[in-house]
C-alpha positions as CSV (number, residue, x, y, z in Angstrom):
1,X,0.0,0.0,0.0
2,X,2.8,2.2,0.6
3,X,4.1,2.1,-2.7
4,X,1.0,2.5,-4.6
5,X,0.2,5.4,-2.4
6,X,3.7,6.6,-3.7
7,X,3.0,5.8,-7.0
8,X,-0.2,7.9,-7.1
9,X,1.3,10.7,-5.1
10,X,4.4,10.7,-7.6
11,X,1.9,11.2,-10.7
12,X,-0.6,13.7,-8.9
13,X,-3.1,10.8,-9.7
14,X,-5.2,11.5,-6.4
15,X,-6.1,15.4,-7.2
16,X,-7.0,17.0,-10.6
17,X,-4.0,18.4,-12.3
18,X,-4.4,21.7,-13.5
19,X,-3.4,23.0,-17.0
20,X,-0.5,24.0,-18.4
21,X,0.2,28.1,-18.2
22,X,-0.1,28.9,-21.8
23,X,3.2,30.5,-22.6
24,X,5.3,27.0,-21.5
25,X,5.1,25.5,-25.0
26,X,5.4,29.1,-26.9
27,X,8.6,27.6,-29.0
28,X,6.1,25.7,-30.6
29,X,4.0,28.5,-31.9
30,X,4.9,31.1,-35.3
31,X,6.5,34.0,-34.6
32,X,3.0,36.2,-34.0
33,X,1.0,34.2,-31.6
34,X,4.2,33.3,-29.9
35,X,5.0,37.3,-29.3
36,X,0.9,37.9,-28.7
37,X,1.1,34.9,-26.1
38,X,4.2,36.1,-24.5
39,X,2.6,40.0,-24.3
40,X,-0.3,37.9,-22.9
41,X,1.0,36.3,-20.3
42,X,3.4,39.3,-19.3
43,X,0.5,41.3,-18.8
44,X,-1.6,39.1,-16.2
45,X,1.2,38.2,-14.3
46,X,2.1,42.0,-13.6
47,X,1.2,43.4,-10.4
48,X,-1.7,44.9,-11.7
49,X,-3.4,41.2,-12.5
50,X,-1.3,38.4,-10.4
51,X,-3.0,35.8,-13.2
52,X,-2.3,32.9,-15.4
53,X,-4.0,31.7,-18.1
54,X,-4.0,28.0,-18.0
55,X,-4.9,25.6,-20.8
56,X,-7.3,22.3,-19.9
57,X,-5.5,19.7,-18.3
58,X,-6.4,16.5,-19.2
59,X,-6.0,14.6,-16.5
60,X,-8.3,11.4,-17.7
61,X,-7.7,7.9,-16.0
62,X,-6.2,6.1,-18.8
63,X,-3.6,8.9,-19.8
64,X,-2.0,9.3,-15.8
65,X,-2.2,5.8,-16.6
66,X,0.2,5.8,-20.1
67,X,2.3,9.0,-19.3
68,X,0.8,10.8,-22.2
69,X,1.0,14.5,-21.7
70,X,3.1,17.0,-19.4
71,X,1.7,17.6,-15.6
72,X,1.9,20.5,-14.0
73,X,2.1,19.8,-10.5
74,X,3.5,16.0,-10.6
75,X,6.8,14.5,-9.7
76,X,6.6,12.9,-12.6
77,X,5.3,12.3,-16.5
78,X,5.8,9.1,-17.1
79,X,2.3,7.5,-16.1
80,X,1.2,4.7,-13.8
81,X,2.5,1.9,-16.2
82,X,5.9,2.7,-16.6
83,X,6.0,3.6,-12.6
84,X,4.8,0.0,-12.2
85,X,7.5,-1.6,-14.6
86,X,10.1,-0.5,-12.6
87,X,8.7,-1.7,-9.1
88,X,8.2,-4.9,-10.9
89,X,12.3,-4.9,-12.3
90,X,13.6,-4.2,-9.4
91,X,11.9,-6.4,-7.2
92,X,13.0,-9.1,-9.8
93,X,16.3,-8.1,-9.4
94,X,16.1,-7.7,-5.5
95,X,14.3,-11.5,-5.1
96,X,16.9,-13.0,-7.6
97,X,20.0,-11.3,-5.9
98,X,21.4,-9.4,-9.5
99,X,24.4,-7.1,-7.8
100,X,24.7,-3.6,-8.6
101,X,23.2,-0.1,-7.7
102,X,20.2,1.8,-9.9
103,X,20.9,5.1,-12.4
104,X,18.3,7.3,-14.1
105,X,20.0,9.2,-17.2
106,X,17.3,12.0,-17.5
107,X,15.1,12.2,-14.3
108,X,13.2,15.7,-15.2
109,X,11.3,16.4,-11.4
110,X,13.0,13.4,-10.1
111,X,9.7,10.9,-9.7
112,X,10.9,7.7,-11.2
113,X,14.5,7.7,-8.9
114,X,12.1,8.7,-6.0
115,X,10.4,5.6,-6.6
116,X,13.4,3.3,-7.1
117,X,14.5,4.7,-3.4
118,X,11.1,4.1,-1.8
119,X,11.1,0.4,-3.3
120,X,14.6,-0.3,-1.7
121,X,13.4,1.8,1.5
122,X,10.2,-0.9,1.4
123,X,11.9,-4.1,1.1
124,X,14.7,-3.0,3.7
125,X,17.5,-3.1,1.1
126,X,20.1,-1.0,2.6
127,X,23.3,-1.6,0.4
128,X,22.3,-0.4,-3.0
129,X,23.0,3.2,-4.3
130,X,20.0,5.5,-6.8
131,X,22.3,7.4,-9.3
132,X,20.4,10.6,-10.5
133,X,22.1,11.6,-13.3
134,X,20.8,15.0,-15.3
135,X,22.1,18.3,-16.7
136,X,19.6,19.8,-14.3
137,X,19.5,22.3,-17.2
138,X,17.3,20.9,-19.8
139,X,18.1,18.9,-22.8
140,X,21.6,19.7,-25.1
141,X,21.1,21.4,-28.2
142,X,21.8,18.7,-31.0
143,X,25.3,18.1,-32.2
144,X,24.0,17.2,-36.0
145,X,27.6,17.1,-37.3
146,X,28.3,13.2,-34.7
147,X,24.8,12.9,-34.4
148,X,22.9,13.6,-37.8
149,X,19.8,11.8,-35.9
150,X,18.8,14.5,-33.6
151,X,19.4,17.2,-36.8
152,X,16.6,19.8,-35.8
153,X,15.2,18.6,-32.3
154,X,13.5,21.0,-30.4
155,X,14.0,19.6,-27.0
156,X,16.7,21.9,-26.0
157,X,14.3,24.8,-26.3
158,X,11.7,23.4,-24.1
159,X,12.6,25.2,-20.5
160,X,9.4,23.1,-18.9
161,X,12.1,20.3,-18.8
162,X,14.9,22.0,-16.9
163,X,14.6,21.1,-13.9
164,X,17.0,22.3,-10.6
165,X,19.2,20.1,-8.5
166,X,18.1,21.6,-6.0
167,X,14.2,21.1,-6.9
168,X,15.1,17.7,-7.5
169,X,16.5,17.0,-3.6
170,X,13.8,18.7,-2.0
171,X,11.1,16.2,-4.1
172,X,13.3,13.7,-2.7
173,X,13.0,15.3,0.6
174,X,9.4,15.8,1.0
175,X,9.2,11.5,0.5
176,X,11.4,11.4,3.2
177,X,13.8,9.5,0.9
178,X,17.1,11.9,0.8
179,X,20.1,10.4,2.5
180,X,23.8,9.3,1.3
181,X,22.3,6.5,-1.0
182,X,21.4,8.8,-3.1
183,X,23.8,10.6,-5.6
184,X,23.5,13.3,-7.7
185,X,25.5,12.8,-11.0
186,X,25.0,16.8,-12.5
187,X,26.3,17.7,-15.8
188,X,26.1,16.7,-19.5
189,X,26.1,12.7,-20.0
190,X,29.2,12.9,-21.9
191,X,31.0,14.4,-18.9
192,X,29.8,12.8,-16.2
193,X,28.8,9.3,-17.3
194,X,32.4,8.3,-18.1
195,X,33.8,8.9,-14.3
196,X,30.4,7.9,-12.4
197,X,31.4,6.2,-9.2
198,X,29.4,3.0,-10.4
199,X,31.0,-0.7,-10.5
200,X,27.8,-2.1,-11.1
201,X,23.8,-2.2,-11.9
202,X,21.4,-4.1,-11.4
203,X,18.7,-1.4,-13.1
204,X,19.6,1.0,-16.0
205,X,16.8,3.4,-16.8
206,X,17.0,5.4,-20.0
207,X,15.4,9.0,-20.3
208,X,17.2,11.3,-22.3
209,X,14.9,11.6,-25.3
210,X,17.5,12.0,-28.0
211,X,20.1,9.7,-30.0
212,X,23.3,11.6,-28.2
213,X,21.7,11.2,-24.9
214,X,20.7,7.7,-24.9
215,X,23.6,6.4,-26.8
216,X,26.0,8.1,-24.6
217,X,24.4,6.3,-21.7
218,X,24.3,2.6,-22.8
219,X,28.0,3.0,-24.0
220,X,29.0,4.1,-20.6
221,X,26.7,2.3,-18.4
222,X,24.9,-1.0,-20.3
223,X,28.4,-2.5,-19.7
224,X,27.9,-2.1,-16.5
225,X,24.6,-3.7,-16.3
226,X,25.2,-7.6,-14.0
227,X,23.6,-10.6,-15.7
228,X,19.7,-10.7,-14.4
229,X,19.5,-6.5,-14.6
230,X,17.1,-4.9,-16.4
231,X,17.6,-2.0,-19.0
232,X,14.5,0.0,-19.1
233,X,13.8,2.9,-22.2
234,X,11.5,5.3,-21.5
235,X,11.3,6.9,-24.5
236,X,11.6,4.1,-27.3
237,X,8.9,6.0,-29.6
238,X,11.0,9.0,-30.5
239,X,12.9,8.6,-33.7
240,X,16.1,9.8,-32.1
241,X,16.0,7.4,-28.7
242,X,14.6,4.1,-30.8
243,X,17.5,4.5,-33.0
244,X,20.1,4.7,-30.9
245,X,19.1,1.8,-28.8
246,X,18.5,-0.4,-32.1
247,X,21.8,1.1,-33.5
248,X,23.7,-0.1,-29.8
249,X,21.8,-3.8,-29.8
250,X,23.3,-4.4,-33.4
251,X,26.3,-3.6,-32.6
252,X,26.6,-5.4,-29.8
253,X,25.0,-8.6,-30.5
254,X,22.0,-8.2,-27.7
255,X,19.2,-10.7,-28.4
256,X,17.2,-10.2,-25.4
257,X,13.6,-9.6,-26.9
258,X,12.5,-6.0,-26.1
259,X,9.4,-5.8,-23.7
260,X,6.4,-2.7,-24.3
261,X,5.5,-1.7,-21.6
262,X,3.0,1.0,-22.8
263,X,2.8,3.1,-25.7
264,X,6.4,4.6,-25.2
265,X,8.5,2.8,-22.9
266,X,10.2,-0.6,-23.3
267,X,12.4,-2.5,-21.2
268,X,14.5,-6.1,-21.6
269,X,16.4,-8.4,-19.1
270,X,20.0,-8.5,-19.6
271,X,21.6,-12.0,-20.2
């Protein structure tokens, strides 16, 4: 009960979400709504107003459920499923004794680490480190020229997904789940993947959205990854992500069969 509570708390599941302020996607919009919109929203926030326009949230059953859409007030976007996927990996990997520690590559407001803390804080395990590894500044701006796959993503423009270290602690903190098990890795993958303190894993979680960012962390971390771990893909229906995990599984020889979990996210079990 404690961990579905978590679960629901993590995705804001037991309140109505409220909508989105309508200038955080304005990098989307042409030039003149995007200048009207900005005007817009400049205007009710002055002191004259203290407002916000909000768009509808859509906060239905069955998308909380998938992850679809970005929440405003939850610790996390990734839905109910893909929460439950990795309570169900890493109680695997706790019952069958698979060795290593657990890293996130691209943890946004934190929720999914929180979760992998509060399943070890659950079943006792005391001896096992969550690695929370993020820029803490949003998404890199693509490097075409090594990676022609991410040639024109927008992600680096999107601020709604920078997100503060120090935001991401104090989520942590409000669970009650902060202590030394938990280590912040902040800084570009390329730069801090290479010297992470990690000898092994027993749970690899990929969210970084683009080709760089996920191919960057299986090539410093899937090594890593003991016999019996799982390697979990949040974001396996963007172009960029699905072919860089292909790309790394060719090239490697890995057979395992890849596992849907919902609509985006996949996950297999490491030989």
């Amino acid at each position: 009960m404690y961990l579905e509570l978590i679960k629901k708390t993590l995705t804001y599941s037991l309140w109505p979400e409220p909508g989105i302020p309508i200038e955080t996607f304005n990098s989307h919009r042409p030039l003149l709504k995007r200048t009207l919109v900005s005007w817009l929203a400049a205007l009710l926030r002055s002191r004259q107003y203290r407002l916000s326009y909000h768009g509808f949230a859509r906060d239905e059953e069955s998308k909380r459920a998938e992850g679809l859409g970005w929440p405003m007030l939850a610790d996390t976007m990734i839905g109910i499923k893909r929460l439950d996927n990795i309570q169900a990996c890493l109680e695997q990997a706790i019952t069958d004794g698979v060795p290593g520690d657990l890293i996130e590559t691209g943890v946004w407001r934190g929720g999914a680490c929180i979760l992998m803390k509060a399943v070890l804080t659950a079943h006792v395990v005391e001896d096992r480190t969550v690695f929370v590894a993020d820029s803490f500044a949003g998404l890199p701006k693509p490097d075409a020229a090594h990676y022609p796959r991410d040639a024109g993503d927008r992600h680096h423009r999107e601020e709604f997904l920078a997100v503060s270290a120090d935001q991401v602690r104090g989520n942590f903190r409000k669970y009650g789940l902060l202590d030394d098990r938990v280590i912040f890795l902040e800084g570009w993958f390329k730069d801090t993947l290479p010297a992470a303190p990690i000898d092994r894993l027993c749970l690899l979680r990929l969210d970084g959205d683009m080709y760089q960012s996920t191919i960057e962390a299986l090539t410093h971390l899937y090594p890593k990854l003991s016999s019996g771990g799982f390697c979990l893909v949040d974001d396996y229906a963007l172009d960029g992500c699905r072919a860089a995990v292909d790309d790394y599984r060719r090239q490697h020889g890995i057979a395992e069969p890849i596992v849907a979990v919902d609509a985006t996210g996949v996950f297999w079990r490491k030989r």
